[in-house]
Short mmCIF file of the C-alpha atoms (twelve columns), coordinates in Angstrom:
data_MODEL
# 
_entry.id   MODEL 
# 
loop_
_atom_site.group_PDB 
_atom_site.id 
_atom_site.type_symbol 
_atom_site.label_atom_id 
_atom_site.label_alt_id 
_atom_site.label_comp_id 
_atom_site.label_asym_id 
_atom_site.label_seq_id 
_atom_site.Cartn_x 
_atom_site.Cartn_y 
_atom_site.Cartn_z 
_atom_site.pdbx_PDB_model_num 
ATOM 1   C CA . UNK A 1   7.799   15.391  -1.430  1 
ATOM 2   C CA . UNK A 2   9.318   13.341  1.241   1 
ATOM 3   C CA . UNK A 3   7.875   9.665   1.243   1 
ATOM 4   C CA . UNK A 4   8.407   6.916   3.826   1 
ATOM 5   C CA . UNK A 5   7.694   3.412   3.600   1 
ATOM 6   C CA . UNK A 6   6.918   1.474   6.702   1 
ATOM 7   C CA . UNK A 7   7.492   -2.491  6.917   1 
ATOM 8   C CA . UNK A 8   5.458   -3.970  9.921   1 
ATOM 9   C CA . UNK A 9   5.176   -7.263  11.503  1 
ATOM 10  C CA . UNK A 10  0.788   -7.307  12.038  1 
ATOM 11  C CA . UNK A 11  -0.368  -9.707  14.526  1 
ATOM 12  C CA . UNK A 12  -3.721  -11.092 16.004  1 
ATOM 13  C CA . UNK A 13  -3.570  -8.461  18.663  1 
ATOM 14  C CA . UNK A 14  -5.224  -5.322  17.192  1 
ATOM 15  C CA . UNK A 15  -4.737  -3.053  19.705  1 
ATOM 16  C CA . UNK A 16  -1.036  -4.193  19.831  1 
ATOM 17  C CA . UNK A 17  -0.658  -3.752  15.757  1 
ATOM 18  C CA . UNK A 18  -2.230  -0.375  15.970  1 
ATOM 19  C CA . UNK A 19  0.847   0.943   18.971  1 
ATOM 20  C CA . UNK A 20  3.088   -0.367  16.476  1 
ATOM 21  C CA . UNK A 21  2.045   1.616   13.795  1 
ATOM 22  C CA . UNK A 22  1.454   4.719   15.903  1 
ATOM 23  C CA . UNK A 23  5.468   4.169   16.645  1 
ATOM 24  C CA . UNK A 24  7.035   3.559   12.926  1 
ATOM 25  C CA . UNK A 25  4.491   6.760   12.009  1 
ATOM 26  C CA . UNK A 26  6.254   9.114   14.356  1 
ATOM 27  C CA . UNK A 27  9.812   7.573   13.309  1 
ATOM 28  C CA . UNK A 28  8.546   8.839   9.832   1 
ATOM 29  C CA . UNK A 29  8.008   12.007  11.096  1 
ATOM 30  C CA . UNK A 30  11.226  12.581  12.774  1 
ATOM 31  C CA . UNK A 31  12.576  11.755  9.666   1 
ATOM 32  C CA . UNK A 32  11.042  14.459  8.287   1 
ATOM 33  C CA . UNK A 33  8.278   12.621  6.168   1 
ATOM 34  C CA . UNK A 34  5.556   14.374  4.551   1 
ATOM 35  C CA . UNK A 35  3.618   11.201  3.318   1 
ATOM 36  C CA . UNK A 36  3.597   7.645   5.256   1 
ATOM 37  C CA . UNK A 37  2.732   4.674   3.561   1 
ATOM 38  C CA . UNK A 38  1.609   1.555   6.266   1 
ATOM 39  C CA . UNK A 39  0.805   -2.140  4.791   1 
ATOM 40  C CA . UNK A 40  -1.845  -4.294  4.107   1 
ATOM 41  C CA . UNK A 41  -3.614  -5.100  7.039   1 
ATOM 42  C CA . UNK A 42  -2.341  -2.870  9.564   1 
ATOM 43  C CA . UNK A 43  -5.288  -3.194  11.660  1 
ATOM 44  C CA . UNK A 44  -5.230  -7.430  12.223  1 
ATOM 45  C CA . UNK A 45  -3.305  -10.046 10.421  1 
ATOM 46  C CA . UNK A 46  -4.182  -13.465 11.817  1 
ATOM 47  C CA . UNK A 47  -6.609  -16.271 12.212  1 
ATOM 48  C CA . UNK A 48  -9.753  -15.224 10.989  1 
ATOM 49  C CA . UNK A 49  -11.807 -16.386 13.900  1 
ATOM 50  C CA . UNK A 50  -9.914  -14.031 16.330  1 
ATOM 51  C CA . UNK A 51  -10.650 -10.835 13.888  1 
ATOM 52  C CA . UNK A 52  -12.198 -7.967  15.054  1 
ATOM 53  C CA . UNK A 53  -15.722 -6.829  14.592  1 
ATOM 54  C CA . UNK A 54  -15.044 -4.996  11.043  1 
ATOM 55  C CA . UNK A 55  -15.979 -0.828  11.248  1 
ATOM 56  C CA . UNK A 56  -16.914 1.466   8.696   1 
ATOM 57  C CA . UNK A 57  -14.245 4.047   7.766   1 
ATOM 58  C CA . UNK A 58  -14.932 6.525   10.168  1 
ATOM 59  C CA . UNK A 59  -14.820 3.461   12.918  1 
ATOM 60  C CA . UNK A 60  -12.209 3.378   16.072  1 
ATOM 61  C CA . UNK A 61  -9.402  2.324   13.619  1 
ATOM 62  C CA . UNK A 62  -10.485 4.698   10.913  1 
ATOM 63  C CA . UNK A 63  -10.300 7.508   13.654  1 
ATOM 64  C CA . UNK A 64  -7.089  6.241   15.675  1 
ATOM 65  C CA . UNK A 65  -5.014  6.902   12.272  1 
ATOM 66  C CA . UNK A 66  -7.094  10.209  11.460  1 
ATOM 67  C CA . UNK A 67  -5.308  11.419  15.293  1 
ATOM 68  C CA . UNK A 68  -2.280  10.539  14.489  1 
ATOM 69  C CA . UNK A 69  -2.294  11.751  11.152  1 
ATOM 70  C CA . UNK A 70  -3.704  15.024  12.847  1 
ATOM 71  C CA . UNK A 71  -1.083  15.008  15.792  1 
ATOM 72  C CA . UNK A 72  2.288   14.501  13.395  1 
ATOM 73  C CA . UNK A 73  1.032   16.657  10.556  1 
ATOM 74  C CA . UNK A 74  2.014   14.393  7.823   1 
ATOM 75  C CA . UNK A 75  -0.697  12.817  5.187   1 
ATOM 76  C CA . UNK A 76  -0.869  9.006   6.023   1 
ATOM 77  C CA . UNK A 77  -1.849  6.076   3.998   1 
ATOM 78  C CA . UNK A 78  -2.929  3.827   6.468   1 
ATOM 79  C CA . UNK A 79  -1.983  0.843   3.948   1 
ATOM 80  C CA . UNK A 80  -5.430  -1.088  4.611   1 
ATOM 81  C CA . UNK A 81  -7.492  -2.088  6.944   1 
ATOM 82  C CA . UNK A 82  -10.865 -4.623  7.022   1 
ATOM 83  C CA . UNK A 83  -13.986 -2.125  6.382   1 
ATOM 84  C CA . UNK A 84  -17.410 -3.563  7.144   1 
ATOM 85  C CA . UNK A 85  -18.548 -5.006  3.743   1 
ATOM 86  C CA . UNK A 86  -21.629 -5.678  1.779   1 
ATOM 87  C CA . UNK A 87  -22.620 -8.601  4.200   1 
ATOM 88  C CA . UNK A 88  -21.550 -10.143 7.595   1 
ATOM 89  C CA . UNK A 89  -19.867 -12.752 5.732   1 
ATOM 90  C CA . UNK A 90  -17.268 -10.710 3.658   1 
ATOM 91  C CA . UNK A 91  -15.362 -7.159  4.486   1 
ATOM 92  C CA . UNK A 92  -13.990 -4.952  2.208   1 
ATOM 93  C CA . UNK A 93  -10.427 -4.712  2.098   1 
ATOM 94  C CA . UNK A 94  -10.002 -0.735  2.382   1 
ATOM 95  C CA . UNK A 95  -6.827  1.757   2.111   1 
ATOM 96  C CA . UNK A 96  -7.402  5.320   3.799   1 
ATOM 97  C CA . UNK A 97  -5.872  8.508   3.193   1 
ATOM 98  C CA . UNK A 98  -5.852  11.271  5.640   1 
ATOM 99  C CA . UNK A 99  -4.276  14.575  5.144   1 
ATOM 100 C CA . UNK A 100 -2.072  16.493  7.082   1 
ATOM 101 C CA . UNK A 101 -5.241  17.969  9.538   1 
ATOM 102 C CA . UNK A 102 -6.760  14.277  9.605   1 
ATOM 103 C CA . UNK A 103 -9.466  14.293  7.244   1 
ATOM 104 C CA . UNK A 104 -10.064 11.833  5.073   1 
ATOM 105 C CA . UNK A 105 -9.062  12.411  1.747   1 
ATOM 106 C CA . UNK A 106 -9.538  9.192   -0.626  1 
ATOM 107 C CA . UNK A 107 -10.618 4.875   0.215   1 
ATOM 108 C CA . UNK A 108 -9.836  2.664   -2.342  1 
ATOM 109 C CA . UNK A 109 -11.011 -0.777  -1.963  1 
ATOM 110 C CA . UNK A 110 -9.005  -3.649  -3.514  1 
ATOM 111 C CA . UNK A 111 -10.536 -4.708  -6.608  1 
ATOM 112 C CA . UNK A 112 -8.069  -7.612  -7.643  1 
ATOM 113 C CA . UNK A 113 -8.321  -10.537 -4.872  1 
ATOM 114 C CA . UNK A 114 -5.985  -13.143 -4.325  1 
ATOM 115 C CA . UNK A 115 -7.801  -16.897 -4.935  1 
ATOM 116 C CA . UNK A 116 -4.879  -18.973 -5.495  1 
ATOM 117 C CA . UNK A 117 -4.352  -22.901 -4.886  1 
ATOM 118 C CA . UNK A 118 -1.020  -24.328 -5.251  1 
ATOM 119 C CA . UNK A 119 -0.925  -27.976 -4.429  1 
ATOM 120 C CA . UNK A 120 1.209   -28.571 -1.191  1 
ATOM 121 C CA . UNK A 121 2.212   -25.509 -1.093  1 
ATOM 122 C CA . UNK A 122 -0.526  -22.529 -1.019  1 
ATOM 123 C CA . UNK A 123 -4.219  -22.211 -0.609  1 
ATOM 124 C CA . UNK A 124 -5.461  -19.156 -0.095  1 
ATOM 125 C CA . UNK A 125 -9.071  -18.139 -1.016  1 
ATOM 126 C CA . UNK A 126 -9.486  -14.211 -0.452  1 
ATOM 127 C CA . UNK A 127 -12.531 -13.859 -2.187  1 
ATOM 128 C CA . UNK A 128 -14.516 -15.980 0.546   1 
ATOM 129 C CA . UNK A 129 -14.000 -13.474 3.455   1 
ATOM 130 C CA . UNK A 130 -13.379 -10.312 1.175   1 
ATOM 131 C CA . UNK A 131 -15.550 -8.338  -1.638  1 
ATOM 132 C CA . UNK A 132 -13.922 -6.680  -3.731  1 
ATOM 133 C CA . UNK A 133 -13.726 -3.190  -4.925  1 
ATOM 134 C CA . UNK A 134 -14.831 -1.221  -8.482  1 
ATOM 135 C CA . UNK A 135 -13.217 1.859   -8.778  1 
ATOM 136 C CA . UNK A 136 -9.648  2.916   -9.344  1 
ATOM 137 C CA . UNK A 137 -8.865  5.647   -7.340  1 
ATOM 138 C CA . UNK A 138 -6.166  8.801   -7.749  1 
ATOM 139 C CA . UNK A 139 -6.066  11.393  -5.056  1 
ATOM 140 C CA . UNK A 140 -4.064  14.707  -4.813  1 
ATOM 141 C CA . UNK A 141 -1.908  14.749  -2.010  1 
ATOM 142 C CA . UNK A 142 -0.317  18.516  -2.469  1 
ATOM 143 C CA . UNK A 143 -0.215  18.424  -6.160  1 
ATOM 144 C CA . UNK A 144 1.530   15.370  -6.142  1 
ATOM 145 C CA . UNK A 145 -0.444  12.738  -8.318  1 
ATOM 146 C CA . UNK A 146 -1.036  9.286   -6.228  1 
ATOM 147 C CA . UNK A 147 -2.216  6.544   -7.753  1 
ATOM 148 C CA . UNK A 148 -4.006  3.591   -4.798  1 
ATOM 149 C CA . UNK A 149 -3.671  -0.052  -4.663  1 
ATOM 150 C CA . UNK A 150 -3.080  -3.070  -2.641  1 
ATOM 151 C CA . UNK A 151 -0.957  -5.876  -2.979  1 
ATOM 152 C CA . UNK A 152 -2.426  -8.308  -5.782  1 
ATOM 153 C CA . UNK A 153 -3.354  -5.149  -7.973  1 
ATOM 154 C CA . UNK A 154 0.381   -5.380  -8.545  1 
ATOM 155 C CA . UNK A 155 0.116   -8.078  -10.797 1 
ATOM 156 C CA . UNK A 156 -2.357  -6.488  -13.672 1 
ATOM 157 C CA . UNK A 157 -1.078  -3.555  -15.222 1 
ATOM 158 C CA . UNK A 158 -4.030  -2.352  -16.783 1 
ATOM 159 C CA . UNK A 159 -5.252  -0.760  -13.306 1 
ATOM 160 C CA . UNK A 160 -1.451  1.340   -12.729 1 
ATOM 161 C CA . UNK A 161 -2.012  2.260   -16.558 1 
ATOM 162 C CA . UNK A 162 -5.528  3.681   -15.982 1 
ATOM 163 C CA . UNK A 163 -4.124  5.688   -12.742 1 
ATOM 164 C CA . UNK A 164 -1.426  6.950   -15.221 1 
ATOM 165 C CA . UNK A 165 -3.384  8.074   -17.917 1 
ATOM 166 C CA . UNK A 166 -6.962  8.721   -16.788 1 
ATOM 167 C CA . UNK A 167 -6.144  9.948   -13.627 1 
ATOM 168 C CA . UNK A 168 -2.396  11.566  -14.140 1 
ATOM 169 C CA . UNK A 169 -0.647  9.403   -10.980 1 
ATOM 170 C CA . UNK A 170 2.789   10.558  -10.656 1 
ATOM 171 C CA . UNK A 171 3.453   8.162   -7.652  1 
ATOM 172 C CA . UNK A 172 1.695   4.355   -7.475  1 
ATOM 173 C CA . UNK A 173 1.741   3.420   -3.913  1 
ATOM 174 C CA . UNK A 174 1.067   -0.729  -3.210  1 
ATOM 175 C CA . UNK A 175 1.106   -1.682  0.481   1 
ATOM 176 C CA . UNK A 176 1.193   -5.337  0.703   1 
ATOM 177 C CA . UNK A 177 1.398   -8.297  2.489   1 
ATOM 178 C CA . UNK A 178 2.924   -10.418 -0.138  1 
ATOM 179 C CA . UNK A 179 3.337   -14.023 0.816   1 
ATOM 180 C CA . UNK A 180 7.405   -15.090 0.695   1 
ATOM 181 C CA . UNK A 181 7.263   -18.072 -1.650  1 
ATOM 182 C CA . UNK A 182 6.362   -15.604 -4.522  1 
ATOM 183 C CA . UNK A 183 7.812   -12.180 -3.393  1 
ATOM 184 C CA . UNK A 184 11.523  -13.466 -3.593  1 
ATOM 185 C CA . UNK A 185 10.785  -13.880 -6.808  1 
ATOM 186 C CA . UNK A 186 8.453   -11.760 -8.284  1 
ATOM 187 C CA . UNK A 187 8.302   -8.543  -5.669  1 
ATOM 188 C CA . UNK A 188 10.876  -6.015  -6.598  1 
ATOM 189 C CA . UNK A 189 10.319  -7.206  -10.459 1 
ATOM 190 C CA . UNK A 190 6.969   -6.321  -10.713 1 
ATOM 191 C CA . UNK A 191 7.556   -3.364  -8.625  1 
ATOM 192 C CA . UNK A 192 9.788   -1.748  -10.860 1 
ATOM 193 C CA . UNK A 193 8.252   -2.944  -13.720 1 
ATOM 194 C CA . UNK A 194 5.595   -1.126  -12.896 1 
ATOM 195 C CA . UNK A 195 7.475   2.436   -12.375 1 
ATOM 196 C CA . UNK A 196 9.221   1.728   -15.750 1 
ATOM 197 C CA . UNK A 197 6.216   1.218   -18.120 1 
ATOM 198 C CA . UNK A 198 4.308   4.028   -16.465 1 
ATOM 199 C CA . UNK A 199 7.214   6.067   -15.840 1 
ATOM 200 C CA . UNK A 200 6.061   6.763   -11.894 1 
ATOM 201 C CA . UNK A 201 7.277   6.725   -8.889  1 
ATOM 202 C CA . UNK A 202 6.203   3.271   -6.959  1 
ATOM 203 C CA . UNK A 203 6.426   3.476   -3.051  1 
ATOM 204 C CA . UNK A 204 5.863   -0.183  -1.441  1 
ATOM 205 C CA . UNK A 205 5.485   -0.580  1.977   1 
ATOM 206 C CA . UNK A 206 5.273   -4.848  3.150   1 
ATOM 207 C CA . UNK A 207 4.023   -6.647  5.813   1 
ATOM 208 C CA . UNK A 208 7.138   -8.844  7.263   1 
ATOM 209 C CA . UNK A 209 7.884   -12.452 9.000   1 
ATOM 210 C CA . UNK A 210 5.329   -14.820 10.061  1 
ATOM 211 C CA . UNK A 211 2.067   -13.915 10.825  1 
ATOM 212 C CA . UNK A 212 -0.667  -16.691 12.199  1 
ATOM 213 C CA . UNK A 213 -1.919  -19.137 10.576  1 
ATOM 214 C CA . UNK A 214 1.133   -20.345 8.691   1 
ATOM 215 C CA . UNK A 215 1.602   -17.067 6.543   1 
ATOM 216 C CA . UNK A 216 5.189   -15.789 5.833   1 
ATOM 217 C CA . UNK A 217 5.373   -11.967 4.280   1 
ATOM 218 C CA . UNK A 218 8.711   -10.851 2.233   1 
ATOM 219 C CA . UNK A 219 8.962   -7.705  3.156   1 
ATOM 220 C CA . UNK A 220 11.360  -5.450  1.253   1 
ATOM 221 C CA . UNK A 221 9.761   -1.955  1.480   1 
ATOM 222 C CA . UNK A 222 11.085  -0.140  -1.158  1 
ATOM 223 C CA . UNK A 223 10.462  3.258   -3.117  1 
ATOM 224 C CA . UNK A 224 11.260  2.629   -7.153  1 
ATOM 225 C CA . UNK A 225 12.006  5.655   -9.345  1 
ATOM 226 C CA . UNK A 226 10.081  6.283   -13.358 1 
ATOM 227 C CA . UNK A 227 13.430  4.734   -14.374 1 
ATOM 228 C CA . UNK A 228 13.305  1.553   -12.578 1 
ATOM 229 C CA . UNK A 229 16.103  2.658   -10.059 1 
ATOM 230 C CA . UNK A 230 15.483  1.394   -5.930  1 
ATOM 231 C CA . UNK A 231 15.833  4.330   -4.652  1 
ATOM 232 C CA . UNK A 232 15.822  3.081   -0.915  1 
ATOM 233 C CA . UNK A 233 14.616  -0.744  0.880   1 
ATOM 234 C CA . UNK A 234 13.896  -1.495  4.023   1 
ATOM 235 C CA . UNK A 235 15.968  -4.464  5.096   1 
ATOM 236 C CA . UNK A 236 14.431  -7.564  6.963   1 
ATOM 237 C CA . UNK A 237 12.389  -6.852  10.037  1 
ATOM 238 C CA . UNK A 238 9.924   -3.868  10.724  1 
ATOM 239 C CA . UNK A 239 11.461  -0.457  10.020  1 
ATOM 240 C CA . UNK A 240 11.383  2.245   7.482   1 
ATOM 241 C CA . UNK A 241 12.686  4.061   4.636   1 
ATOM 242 C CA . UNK A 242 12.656  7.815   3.148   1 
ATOM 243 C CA . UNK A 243 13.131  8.955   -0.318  1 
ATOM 244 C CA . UNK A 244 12.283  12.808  -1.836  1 
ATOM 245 C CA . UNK A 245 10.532  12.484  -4.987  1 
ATOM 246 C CA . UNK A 246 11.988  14.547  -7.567  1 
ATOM 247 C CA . UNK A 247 9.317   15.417  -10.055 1 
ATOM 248 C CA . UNK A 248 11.593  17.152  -12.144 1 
ATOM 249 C CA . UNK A 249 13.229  13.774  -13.288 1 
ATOM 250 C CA . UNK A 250 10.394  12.175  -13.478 1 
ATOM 251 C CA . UNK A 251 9.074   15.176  -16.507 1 
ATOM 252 C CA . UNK A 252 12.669  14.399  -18.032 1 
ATOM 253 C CA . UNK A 253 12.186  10.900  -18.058 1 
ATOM 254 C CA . UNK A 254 8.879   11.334  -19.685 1 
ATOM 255 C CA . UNK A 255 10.004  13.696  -22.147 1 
ATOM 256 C CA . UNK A 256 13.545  12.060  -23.525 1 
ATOM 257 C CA . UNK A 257 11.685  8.279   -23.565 1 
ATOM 258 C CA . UNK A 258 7.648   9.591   -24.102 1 
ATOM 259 C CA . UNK A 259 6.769   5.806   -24.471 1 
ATOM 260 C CA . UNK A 260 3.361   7.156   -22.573 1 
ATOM 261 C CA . UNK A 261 2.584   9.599   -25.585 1 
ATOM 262 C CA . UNK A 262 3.475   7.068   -28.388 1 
ATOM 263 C CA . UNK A 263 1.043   4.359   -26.828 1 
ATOM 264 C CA . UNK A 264 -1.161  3.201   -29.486 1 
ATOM 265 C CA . UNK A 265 -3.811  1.343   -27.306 1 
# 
């Protein structure tokens, strides 16, 4: 399984964001791609009062990466977009997976949301615009095992070690848009940490630069192997980066360290 990770620069201009996706998606195909991951918030990243009229999943963004899926033949995880939530005040923050004929194959909506106030330097309040999701979700994408989540999910481990062991995920996939002032420091950690305790592959795919209002994203797209090893990073700036899975070292990492089987809680 050939996986590429795509590293955009979203804007206020959704119609603008979505050409820009539609181009790193076919550069992913020409690479010879069979699974695409896109960020968080592919579909707007801006002020909030210039946001779109959220849609349901099966809405004009929902269907623009459903064609394109559809046209390239590749699956796509359209990294997330804002679904119409539970009331007008508050979306959903929603990743889609289409397979390789366009059809919707899994949503996950992010369950962990990112309320954090850091005095002079960050406040950011997620939970008053977004609701947040219940369910951890693993879909099969060709027999391959993948595990969905979104950006601040990365920081509890008790969802990646459900996906592992209740729902088998050989690959956790995070698109993000993880702010700069903590991804230089705690990014590729966590990243890899997370491939190492659940002995997965992790494919990460980052929002990059500065995005209105006053929000910088890191960046650093990467794909992590079950050891820990970056297997490939996109550098700063959009772009993109391909790694084959090899499933066969991930069964021999499992079986020579089986720290999975000799959990005790």
């Amino acid at each position: 399984m050939r996986v590429a990770v795509c590293q955009l620069n979203t804007r206020d201009d959704r119609k603008a964001n979505l050409v820009a996706a539609e181009a790193m998606l076919e550069r992913a195909a020409a690479a010879g791609a069979d699974l695409a991951l896109l960020p968080e918030f592919v579909d707007y990243l801006g002020p909030a009062a210039g946001l779109p009229e959220p849609e349901p999943v099966d809405g004009e963004v929902g269907q623009f990466f459903a064609g394109v899926a559809r046209r390239l033949g590749m699956w796509l995880i359209a990294g997330s977009i804002h679904e119409r939530g539970p009331d007008p005040a508050r979306t959903w923050n929603t990743s889609l997976v289409f397979d390789r004929s366009g059809t919707l194959a899994a949503s996950y909506r992010k369950i962990h949301l990112y309320d954090v106030e850091i005095p002079g330097r960050v406040s950011y309040l997620e939970s008053a615009t977004v609701a947040p999701g219940d369910q951890p979700v693993v879909v099969d994408v060709e027999g391959l095992r993948v595990g969905l989540s979104i950006c601040y999910d990365l920081r509890f481990p008790e969802l990646y070690r459900q996906l592992v062991v209740e729902g088998g995920a050989q690959l956790l996939v995070v698109p993000a848009a993880f702010m700069v002032h903590t991804g230089r420091d705690h990014w590729e950690v966590l990243l890899r940490a997370r491939a190492i305790e659940n002995q997965c592959f992790v494919a990460a795919a980052g929002q990059v630069g500065d995005h209105e209002p006053s929000r910088s994203c890191y960046g650093r797209s990467m794909v992590v192997d079950p050891w820990g090893t970056v297997l490939t990073q996109v550098p700063d700036g959009p772009g993109l980066a391909v790694a084959d899975l090899d499933l066969d070292r991930l069964r021999t990492i499992r079986a020579e360290l089986p720290s999975l089987a000799n959990r005790r809680l």
